[in-house]
N, C-alpha and C positions, 0 to 999 in steps of 0.2 A: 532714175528714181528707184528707190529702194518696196520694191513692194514683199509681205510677208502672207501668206495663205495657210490658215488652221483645217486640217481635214478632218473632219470623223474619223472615227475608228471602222464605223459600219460600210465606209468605204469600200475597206479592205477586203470584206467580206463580199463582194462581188467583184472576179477580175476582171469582167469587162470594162466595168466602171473606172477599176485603176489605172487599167492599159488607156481610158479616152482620159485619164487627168494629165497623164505624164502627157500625153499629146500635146492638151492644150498649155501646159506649164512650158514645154519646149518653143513652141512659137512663141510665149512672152518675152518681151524686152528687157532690158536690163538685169538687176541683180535681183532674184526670187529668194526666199526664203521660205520655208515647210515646215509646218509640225503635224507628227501623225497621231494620231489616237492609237487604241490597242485593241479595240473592236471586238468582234467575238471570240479570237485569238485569247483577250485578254479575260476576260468575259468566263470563261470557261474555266483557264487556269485557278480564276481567282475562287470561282466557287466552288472547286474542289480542295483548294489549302485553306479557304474556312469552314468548310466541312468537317476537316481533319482538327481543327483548331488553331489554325497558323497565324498568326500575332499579324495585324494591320499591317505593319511594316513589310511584312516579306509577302503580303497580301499588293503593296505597292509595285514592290520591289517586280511580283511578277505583272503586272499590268504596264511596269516600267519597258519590259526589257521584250513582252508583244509590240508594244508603240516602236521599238528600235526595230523590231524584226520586219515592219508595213512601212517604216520609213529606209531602210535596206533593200530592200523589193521597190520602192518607187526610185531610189538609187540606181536601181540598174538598168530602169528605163528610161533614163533621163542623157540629154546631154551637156556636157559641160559641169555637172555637178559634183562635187566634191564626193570623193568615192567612201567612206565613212559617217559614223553617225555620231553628231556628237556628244557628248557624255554630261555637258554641263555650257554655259554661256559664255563660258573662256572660251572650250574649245571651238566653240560653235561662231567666236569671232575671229577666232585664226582661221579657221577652215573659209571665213567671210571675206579675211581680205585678197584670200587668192584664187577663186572662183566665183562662177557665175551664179549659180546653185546650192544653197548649203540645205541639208532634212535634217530633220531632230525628231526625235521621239521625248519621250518623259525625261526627266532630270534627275528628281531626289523623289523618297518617299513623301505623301505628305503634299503632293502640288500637284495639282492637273493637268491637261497638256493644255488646256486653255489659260492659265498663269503662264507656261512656257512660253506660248504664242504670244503671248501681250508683252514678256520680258524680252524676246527676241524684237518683237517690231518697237519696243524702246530703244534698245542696244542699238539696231544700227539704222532708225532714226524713219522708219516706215512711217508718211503720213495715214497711213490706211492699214485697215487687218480684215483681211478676209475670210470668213468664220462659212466653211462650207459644213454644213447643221444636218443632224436628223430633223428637222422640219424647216417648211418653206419661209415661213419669218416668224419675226416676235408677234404675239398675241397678249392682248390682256389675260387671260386665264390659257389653260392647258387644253388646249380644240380638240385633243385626243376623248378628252372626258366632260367639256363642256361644249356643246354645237356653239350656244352663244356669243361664243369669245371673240373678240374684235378683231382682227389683223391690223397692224400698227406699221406702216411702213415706215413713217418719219418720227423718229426720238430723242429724247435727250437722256445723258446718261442717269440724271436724277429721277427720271421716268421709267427707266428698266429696272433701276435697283429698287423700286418698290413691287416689283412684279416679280424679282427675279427668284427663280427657286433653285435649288441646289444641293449637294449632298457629298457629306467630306468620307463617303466610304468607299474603301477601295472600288473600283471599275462604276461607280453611282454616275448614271448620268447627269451630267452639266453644259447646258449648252453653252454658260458662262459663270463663273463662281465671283466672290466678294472680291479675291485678290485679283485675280485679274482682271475686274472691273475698275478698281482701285491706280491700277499702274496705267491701265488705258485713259482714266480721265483724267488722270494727271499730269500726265502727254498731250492732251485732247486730238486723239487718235480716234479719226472715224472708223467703226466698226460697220460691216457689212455683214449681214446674217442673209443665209441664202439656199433652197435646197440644193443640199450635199449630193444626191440624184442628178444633179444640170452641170454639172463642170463647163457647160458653154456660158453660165449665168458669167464666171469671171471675165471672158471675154465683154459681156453685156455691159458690166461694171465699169470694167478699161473704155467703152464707149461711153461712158456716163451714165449709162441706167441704173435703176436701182429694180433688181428684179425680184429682190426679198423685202429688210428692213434695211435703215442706214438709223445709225446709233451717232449722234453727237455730243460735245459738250455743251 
């Protein structure tokens, strides 16, 4: 079975953390598929070419090509994985059908790496997307800024997209945006939200748990 895994960006940003993901990615079965975020790498780059004045696009552009750089570095820790990153969902399914392992970073300006992840686990037909998150699961409100906010372990996708928040500027955090919301429940591709901190959570997962949220149609 085709399983597909969305990383944070903020991953990246601790290398311990990345050195235990490739681990637990190595021991999984079958055909894995990875999209990386662009994390502080990207984070960074972006707030200094809009500082300068640099047009959204090349604002993308560099958020695009940190995500290639965290998905290149988890490349090298991997085995069996297709030694390149690919540039778009062509190549990302040639690279699919002759490896164990395919990474991606961003695609185009203009798309998240969370649309990525959703248009990959379409493409080659992942009943499941596993969304390793800056936080431990969905919530009715934002826990960061409301104590009272619920934790929701069990949902439906009509139930997230009224909670759901987002933001179409370059390196904005999204734990998930409209469009990739959109391609997942059209699929009805269960989503697993789960802290990006536990990489042992996906193992939890592959035994049945749910150790975040589980998102349905």
């Amino acid at each position: 079975m085709a399983l597909v895994i969305k990383l944070s960006g903020r991953i990246f940003d601790d290398e311990e953390l990345v050195l235990r993901y490739a681990s637990v990615i190595n021991k999984l079965p079958g055909k894995i598929g990875v999209v990386a975020g662009g994390g502080e790498l990207a984070r960074r780059y972006i707030a200094v070419a809009r500082r300068g004045g640099a047009s959204n696009t090349f604002q993308d552009l560099l958020g695009i090509y940190a995500s290639r750089l965290n998905a290149l570095l988890l490349i090298s820790l991997l085995r069996d994985a297709y030694p390149r990153v690919p540039a778009n969902l062509e190549e990302f399914l040639a690279a699919w059908g002759g490896h164990r392992v395919v990474v991606a970073g961003g695609f185009q300006p203009g798309q998240s790496t969370a649309t990525v992840a959703a248009l990959v686990a379409e493409a080659v037909g992942s009943p499941v997307l596993l969304n390793a998150a800056n936080i431990d699961a969905v919530y009715s409100d934002d826990p960061r800024r409301n104590p009272n906010a619920e934790r929701m372990p069990e949902l439906r996708y009509d139930e997230f997209e009224k909670i759901l928040h987002s933001s179409a500027l370059p390196g904005g955090y999204e734990l998930m945006d409209v469009w990739s919301l959109s391609i997942l429940r059209r699929n009805c591709i269960t989503t697993y939200i789960f802290d990006g901190r536990r990489p042992d959570h996906i193992e939890a997962i592959a035994r049945g748990e749910n150790p975040g949220s589980r998102i349905t149609c």
